[in-house]
PDB file of N, CA, C and O in Angstrom:
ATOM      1  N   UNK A   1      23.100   2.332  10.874  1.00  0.00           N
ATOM      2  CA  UNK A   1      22.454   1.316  10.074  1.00  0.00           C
ATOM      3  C   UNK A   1      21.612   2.008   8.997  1.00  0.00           C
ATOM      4  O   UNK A   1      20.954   3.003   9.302  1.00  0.00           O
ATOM      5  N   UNK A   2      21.608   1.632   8.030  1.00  0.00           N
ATOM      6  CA  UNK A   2      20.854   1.880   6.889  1.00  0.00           C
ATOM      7  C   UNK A   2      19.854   0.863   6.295  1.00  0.00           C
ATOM      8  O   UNK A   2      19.995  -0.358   6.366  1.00  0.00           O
ATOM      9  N   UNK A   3      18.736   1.566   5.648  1.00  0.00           N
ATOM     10  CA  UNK A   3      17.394   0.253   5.265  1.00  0.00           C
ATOM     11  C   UNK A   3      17.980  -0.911   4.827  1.00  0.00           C
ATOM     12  O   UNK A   3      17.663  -1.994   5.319  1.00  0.00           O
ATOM     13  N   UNK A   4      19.165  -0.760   3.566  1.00  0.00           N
ATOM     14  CA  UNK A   4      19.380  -1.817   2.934  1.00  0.00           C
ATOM     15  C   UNK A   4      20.326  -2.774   3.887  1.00  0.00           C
ATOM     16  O   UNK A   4      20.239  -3.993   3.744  1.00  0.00           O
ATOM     17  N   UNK A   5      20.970  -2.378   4.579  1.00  0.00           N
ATOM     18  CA  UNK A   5      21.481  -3.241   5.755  1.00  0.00           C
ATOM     19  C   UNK A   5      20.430  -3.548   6.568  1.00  0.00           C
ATOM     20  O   UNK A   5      20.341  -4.775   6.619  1.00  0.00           O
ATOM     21  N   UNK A   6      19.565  -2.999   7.248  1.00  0.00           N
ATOM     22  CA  UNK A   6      18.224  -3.512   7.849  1.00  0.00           C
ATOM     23  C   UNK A   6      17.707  -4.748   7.083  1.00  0.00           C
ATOM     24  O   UNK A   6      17.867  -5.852   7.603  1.00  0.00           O
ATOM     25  N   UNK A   7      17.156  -4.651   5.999  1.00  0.00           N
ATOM     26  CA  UNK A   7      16.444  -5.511   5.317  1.00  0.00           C
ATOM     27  C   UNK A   7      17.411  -6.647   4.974  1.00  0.00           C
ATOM     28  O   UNK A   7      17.138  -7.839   5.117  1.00  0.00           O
ATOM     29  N   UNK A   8      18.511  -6.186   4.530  1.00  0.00           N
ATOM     30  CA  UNK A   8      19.576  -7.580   4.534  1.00  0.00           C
ATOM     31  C   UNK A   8      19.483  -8.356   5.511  1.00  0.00           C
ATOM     32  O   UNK A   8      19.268  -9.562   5.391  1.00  0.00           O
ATOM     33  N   UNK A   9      19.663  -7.642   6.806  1.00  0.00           N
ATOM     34  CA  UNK A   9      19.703  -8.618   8.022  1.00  0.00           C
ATOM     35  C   UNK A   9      18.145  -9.323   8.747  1.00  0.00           C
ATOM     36  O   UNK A   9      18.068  -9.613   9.940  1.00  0.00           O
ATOM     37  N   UNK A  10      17.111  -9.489   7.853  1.00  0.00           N
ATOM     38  CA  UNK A  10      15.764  -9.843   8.137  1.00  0.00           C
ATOM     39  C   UNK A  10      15.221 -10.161   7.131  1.00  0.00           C
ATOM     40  O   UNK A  10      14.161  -9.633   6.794  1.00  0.00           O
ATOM     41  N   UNK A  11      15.949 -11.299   6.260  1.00  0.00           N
ATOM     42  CA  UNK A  11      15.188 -11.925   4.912  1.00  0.00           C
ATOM     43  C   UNK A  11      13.596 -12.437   5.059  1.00  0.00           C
ATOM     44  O   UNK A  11      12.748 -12.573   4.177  1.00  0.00           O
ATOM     45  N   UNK A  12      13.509 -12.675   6.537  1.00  0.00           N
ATOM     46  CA  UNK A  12      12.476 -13.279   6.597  1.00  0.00           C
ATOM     47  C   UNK A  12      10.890 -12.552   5.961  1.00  0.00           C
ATOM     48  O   UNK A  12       9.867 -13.077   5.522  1.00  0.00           O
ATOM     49  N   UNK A  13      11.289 -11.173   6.166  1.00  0.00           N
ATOM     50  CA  UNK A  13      10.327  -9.966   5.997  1.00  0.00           C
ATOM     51  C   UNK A  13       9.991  -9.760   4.290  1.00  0.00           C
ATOM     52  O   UNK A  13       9.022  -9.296   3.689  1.00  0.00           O
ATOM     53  N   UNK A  14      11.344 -10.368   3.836  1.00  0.00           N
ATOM     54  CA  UNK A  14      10.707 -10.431   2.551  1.00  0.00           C
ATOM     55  C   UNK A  14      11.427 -11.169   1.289  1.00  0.00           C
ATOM     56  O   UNK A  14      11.937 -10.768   0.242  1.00  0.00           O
ATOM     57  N   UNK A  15      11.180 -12.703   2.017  1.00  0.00           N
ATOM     58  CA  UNK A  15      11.231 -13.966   1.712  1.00  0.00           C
ATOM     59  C   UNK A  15      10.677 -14.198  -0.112  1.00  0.00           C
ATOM     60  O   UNK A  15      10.492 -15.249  -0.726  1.00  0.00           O
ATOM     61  N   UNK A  16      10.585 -13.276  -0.405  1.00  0.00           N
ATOM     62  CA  UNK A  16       9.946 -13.930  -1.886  1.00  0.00           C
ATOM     63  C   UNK A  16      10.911 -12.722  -3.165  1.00  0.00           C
ATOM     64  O   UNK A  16      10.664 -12.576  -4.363  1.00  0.00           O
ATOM     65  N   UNK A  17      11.739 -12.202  -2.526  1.00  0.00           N
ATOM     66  CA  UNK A  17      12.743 -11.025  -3.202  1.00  0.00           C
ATOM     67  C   UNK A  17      14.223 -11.920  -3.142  1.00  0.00           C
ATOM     68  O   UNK A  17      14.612 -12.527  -2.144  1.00  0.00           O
ATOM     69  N   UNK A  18      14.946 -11.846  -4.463  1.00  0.00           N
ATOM     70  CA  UNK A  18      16.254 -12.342  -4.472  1.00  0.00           C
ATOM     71  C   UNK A  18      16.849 -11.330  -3.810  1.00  0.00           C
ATOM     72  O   UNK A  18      17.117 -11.536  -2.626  1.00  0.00           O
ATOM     73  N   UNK A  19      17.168 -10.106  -4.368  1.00  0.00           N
ATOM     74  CA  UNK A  19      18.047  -9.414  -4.209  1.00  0.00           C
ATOM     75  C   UNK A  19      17.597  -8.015  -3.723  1.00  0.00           C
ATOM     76  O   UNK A  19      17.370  -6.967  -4.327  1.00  0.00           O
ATOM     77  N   UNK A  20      17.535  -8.460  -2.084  1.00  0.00           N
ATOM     78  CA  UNK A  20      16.852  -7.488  -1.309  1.00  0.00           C
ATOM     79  C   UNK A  20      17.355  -5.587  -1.675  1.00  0.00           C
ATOM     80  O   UNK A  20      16.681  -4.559  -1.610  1.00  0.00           O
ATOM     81  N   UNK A  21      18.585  -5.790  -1.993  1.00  0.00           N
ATOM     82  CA  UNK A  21      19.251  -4.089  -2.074  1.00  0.00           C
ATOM     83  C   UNK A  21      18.979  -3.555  -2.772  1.00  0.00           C
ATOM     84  O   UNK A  21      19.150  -2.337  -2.714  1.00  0.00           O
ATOM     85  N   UNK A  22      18.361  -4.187  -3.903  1.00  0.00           N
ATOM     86  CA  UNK A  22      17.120  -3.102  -4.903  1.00  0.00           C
ATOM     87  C   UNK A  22      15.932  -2.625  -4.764  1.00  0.00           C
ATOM     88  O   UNK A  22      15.141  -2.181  -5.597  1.00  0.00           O
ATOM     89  N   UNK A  23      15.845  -2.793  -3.285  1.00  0.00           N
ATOM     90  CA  UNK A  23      14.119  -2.799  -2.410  1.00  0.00           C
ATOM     91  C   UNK A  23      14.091  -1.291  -2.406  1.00  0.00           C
ATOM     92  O   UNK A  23      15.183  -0.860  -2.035  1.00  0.00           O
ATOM     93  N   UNK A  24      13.063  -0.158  -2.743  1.00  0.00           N
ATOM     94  CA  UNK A  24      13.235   1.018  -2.370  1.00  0.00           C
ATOM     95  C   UNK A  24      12.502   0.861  -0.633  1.00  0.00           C
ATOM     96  O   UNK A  24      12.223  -0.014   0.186  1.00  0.00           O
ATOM     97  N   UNK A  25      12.453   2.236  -0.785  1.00  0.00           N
ATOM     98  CA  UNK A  25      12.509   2.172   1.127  1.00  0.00           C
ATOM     99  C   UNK A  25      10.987   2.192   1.582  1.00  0.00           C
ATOM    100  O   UNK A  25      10.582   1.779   2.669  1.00  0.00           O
ATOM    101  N   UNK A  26       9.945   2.930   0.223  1.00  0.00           N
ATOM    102  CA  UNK A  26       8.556   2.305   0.633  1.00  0.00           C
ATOM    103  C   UNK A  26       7.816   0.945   0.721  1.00  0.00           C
ATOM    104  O   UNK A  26       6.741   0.558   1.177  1.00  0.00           O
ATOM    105  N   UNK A  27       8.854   0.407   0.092  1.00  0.00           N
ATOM    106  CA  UNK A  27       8.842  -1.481  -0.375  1.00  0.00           C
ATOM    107  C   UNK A  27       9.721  -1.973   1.161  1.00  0.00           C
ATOM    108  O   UNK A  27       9.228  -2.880   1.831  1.00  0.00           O
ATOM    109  N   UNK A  28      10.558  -1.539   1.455  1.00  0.00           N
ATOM    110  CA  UNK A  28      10.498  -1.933   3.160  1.00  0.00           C
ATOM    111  C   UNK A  28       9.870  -1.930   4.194  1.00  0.00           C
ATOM    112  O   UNK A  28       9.837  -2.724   5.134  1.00  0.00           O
ATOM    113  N   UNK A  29       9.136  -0.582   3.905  1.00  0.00           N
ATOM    114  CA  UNK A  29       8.246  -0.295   5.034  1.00  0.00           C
ATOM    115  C   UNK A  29       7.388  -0.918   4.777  1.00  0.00           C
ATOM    116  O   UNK A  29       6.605  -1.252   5.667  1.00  0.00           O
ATOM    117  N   UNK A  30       7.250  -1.216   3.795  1.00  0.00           N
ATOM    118  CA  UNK A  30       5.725  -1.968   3.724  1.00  0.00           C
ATOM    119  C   UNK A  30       5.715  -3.098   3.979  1.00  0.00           C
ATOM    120  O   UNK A  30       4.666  -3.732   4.089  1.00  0.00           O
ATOM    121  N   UNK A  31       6.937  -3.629   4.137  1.00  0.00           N
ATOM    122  CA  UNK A  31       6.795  -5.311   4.439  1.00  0.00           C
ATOM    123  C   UNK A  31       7.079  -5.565   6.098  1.00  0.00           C
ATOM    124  O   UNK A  31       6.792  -6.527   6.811  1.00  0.00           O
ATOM    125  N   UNK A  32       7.941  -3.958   6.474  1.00  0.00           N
ATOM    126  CA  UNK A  32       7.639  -4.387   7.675  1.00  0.00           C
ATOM    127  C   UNK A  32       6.821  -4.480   8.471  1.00  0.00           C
ATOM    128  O   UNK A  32       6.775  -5.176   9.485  1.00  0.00           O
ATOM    129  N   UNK A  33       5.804  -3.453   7.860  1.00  0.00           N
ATOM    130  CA  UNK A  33       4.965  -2.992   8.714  1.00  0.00           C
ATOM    131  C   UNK A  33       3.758  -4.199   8.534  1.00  0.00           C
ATOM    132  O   UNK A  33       2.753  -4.066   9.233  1.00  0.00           O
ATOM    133  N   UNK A  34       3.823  -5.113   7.813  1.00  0.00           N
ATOM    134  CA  UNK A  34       3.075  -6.228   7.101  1.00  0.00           C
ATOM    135  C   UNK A  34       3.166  -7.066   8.120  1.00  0.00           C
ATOM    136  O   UNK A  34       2.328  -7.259   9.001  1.00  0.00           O
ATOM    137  N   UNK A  35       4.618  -7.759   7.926  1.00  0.00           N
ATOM    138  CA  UNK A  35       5.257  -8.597   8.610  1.00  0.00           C
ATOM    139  C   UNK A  35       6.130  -8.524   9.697  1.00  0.00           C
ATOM    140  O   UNK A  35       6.571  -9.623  10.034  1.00  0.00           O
ATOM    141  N   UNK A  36       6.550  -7.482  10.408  1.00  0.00           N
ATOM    142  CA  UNK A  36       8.164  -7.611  11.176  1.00  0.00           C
ATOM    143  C   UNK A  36       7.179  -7.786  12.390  1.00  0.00           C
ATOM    144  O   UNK A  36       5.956  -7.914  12.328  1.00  0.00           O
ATOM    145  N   UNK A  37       7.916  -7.767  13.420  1.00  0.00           N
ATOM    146  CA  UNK A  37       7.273  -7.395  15.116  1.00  0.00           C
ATOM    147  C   UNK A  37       7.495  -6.465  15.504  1.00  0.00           C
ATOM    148  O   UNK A  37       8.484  -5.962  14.970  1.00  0.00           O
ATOM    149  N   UNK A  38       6.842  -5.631  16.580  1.00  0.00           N
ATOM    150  CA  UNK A  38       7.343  -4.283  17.078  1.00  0.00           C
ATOM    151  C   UNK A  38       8.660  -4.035  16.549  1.00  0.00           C
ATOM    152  O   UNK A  38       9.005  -3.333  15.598  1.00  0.00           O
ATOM    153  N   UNK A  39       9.319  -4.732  17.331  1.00  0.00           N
ATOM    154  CA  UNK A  39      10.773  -4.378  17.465  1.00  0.00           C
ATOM    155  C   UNK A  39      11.328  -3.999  16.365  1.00  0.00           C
ATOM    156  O   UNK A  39      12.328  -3.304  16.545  1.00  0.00           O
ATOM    157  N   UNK A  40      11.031  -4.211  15.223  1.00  0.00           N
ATOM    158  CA  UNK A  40      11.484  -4.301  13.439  1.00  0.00           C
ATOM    159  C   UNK A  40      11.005  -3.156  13.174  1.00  0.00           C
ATOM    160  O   UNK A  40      11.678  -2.519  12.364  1.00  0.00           O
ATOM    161  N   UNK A  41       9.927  -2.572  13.626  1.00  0.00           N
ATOM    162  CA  UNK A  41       9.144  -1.863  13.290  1.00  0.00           C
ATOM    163  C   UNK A  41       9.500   0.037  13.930  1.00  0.00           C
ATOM    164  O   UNK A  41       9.245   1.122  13.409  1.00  0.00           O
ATOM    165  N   UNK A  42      10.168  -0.336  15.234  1.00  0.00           N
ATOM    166  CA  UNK A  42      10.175   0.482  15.577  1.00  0.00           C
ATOM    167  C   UNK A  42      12.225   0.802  15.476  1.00  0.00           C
ATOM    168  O   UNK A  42      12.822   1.711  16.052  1.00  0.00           O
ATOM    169  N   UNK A  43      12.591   0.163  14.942  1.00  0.00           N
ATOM    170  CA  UNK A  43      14.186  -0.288  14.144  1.00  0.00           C
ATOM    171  C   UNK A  43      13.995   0.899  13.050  1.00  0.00           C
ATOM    172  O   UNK A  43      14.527   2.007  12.983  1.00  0.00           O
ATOM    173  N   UNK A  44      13.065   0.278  12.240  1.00  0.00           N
ATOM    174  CA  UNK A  44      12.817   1.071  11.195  1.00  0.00           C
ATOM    175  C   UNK A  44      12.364   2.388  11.287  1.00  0.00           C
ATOM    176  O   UNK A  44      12.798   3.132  10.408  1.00  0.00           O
ATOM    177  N   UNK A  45      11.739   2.796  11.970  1.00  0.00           N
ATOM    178  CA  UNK A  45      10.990   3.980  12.255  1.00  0.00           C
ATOM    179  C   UNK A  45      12.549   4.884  12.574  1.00  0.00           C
ATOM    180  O   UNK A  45      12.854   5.837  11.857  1.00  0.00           O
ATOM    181  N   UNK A  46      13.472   4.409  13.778  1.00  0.00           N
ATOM    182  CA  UNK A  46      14.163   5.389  13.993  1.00  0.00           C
ATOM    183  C   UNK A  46      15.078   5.712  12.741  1.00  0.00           C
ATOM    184  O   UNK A  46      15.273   6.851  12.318  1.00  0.00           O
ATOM    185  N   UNK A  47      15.637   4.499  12.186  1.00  0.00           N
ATOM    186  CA  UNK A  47      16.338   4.530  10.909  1.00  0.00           C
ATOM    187  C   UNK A  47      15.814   5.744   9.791  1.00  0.00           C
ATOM    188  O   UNK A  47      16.372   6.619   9.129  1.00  0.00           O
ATOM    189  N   UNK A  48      14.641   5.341   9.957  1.00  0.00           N
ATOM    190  CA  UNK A  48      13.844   6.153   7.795  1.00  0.00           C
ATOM    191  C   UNK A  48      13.492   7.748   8.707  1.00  0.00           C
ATOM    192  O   UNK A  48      13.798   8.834   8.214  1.00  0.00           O
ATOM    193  N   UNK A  49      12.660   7.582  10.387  1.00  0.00           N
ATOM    194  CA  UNK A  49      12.388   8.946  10.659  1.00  0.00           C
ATOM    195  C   UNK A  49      11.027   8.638  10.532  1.00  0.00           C
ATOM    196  O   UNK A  49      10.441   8.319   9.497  1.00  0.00           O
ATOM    197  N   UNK A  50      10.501   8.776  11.824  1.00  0.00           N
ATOM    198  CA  UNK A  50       8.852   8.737  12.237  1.00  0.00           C
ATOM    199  C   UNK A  50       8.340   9.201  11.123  1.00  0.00           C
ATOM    200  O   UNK A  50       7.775   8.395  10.383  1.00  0.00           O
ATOM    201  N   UNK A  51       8.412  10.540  10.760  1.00  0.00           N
ATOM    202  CA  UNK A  51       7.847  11.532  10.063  1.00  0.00           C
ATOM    203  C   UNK A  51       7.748  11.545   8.235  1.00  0.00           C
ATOM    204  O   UNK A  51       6.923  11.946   7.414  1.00  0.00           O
ATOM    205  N   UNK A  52       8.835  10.994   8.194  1.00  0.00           N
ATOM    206  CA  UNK A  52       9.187  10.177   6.715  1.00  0.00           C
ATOM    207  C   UNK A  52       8.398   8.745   6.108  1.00  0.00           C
ATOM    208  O   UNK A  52       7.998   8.524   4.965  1.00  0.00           O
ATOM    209  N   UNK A  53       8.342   7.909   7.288  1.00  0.00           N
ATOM    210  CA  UNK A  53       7.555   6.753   7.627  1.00  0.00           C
ATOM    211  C   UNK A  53       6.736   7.354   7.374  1.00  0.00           C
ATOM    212  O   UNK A  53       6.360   7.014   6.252  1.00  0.00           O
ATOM    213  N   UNK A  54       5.752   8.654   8.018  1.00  0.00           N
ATOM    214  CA  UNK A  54       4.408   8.063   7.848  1.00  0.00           C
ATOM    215  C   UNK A  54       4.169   9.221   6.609  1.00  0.00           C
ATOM    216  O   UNK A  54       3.171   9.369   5.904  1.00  0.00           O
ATOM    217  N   UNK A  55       4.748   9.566   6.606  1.00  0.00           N
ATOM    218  CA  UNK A  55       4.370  10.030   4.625  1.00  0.00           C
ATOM    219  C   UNK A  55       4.367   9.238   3.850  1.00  0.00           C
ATOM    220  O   UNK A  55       3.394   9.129   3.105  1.00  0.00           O
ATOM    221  N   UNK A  56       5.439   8.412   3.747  1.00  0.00           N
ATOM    222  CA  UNK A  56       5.620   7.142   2.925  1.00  0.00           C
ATOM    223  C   UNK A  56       3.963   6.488   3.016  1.00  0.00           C
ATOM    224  O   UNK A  56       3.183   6.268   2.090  1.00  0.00           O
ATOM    225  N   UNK A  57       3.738   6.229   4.897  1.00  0.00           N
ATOM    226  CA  UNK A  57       2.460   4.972   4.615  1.00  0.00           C
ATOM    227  C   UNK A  57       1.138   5.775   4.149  1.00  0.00           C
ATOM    228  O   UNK A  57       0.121   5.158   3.833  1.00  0.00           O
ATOM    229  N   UNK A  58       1.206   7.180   4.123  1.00  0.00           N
ATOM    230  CA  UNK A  58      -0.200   8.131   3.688  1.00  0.00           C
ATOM    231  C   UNK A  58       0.196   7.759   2.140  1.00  0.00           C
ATOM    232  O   UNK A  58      -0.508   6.945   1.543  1.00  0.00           O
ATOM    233  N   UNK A  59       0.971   8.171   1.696  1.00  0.00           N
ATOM    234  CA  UNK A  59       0.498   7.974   0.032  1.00  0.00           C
ATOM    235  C   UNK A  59       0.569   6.826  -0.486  1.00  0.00           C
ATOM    236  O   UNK A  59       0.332   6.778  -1.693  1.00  0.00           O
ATOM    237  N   UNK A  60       0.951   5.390   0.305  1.00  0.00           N
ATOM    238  CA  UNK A  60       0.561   4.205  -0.271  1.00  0.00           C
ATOM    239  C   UNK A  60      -0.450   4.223   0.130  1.00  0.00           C
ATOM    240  O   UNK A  60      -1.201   4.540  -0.792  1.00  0.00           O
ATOM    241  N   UNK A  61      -1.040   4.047   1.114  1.00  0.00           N
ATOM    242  CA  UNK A  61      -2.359   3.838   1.361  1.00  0.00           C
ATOM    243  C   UNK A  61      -3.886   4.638   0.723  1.00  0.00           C
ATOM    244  O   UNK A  61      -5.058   4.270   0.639  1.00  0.00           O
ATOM    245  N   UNK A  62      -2.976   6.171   0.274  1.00  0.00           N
ATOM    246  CA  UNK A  62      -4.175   7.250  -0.185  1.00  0.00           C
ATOM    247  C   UNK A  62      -4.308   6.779  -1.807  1.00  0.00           C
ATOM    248  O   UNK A  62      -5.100   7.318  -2.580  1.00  0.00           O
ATOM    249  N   UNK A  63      -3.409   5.695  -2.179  1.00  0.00           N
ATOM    250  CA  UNK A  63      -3.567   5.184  -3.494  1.00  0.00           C
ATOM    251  C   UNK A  63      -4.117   4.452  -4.100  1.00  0.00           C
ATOM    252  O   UNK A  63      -4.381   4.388  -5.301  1.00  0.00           O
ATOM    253  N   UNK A  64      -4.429   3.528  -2.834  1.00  0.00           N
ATOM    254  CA  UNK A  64      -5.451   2.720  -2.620  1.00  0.00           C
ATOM    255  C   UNK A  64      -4.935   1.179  -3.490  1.00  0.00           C
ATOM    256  O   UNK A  64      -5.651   0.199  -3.697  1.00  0.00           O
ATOM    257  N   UNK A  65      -3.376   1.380  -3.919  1.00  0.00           N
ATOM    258  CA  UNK A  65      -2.561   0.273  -4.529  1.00  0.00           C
ATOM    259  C   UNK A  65      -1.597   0.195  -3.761  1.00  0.00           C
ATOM    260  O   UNK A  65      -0.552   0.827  -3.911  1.00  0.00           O
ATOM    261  N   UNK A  66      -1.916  -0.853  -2.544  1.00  0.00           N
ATOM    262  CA  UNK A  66      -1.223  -1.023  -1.575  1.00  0.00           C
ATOM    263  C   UNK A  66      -1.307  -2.793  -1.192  1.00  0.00           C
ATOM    264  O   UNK A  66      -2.089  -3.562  -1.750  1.00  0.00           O
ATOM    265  N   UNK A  67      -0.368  -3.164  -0.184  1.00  0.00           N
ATOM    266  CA  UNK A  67      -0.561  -4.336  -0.263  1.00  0.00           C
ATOM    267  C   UNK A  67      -0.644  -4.468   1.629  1.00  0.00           C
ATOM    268  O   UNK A  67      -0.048  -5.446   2.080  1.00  0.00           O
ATOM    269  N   UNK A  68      -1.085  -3.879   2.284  1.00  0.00           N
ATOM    270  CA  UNK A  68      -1.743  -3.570   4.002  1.00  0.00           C
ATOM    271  C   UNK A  68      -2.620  -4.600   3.625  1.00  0.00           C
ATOM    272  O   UNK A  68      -3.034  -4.818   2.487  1.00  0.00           O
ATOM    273  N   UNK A  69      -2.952  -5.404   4.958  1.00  0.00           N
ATOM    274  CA  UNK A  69      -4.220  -6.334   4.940  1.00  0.00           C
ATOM    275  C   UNK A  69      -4.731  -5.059   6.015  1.00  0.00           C
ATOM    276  O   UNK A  69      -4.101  -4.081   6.420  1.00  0.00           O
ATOM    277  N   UNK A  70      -6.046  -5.478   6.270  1.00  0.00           N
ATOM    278  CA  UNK A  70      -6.825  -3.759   6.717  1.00  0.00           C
ATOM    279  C   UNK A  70      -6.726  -4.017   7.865  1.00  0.00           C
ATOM    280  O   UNK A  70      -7.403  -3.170   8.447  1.00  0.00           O
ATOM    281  N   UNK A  71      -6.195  -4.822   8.726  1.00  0.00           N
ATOM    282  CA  UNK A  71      -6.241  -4.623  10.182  1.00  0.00           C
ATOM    283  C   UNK A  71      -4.624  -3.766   9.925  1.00  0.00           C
ATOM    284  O   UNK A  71      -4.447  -2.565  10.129  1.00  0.00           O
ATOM    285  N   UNK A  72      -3.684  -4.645   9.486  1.00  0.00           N
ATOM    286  CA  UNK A  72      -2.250  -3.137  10.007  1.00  0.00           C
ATOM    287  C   UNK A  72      -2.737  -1.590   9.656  1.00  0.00           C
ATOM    288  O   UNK A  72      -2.604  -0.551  10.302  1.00  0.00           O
ATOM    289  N   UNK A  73      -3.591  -1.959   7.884  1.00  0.00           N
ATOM    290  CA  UNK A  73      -3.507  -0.038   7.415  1.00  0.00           C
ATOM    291  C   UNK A  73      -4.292   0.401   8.426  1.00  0.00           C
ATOM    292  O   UNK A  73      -4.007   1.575   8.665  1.00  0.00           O
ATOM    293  N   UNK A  74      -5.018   0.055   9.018  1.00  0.00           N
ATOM    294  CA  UNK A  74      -5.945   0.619  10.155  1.00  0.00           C
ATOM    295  C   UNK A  74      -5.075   0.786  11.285  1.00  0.00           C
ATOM    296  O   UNK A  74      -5.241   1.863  11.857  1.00  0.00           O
ATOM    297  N   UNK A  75      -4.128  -0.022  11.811  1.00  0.00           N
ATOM    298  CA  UNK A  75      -3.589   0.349  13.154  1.00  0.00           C
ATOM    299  C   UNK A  75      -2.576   1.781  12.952  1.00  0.00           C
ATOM    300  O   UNK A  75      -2.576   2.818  13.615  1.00  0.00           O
ATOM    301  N   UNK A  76      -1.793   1.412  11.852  1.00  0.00           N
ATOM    302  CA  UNK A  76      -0.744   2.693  11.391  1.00  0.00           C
ATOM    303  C   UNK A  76      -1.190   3.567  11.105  1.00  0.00           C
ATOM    304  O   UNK A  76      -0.599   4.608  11.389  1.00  0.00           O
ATOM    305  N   UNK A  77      -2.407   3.634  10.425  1.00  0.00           N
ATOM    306  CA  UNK A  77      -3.227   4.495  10.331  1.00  0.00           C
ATOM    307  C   UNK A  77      -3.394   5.605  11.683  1.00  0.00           C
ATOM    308  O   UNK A  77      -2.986   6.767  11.694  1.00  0.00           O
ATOM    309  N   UNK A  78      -4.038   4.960  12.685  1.00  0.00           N
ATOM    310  CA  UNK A  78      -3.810   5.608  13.693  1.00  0.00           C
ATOM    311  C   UNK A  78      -2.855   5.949  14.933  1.00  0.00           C
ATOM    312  O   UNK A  78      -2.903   6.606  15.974  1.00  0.00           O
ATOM    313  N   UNK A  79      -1.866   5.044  14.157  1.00  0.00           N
ATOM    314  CA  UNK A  79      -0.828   5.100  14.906  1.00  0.00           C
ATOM    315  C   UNK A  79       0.111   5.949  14.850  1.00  0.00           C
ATOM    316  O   UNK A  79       0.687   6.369  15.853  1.00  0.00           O
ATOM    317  N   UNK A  80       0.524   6.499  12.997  1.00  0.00           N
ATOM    318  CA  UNK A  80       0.818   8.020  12.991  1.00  0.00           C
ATOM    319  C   UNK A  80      -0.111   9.107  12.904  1.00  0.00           C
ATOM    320  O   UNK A  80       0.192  10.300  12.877  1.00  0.00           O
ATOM    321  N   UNK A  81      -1.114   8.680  12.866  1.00  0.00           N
ATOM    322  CA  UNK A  81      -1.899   9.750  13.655  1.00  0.00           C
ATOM    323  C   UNK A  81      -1.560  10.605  14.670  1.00  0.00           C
ATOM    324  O   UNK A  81      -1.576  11.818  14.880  1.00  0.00           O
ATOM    325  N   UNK A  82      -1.149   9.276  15.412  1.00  0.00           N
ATOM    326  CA  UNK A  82      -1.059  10.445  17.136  1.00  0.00           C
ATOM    327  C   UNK A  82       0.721  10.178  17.179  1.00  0.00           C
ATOM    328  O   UNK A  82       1.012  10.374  18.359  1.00  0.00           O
ATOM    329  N   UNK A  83       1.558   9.946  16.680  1.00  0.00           N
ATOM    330  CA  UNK A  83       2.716   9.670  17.142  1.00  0.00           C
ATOM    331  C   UNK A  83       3.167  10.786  16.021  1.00  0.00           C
ATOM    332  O   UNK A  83       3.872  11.726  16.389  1.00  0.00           O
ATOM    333  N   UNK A  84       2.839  10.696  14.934  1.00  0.00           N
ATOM    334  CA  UNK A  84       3.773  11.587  13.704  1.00  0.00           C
ATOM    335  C   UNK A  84       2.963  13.149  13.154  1.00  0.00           C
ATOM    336  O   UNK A  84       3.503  13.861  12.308  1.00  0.00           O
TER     337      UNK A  84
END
């Protein structure tokens, strides 16, 4: 499976995009990690690569032009902390 097949198959995650396959892959993560449930979440993780994931969520977040409400950037925050 690949992101853009991921995200195809879970419009719900990002319901306000026509044409999900132009989504880059930090614009996925970010909606999943927004919106999906574990399970989406941890879909994605094996797909993109723990370690890739959380580079991706350090430099959106170290940019401080991000769209995290502060309870997720706070949980992922510490969540690749200790996992990545």
């Amino acid at each position: 499976m690949t992101v853009k097949s991921f995200i195809k198959s879970r419009p719900y995650l990002v319901w306000h995009v026509k044409d999900t396959a132009r989504l880059s892959q930090s614009a996925v993560l970010e909606a999943v990690l927004n919106y999906g449930d574990f399970s989406d979440v941890k879909t994605l993780l094996k797909i993109v690569g723990i370690k890739k994931a959380a580079g991706i969520f350090r430099r959106q977040v170290k940019s401080h032009r991000h769209n995290y409400r502060p309870e997720v950037a706070n949980y992922f925050k510490l969540y690749f902390q200790k996992h990545a």
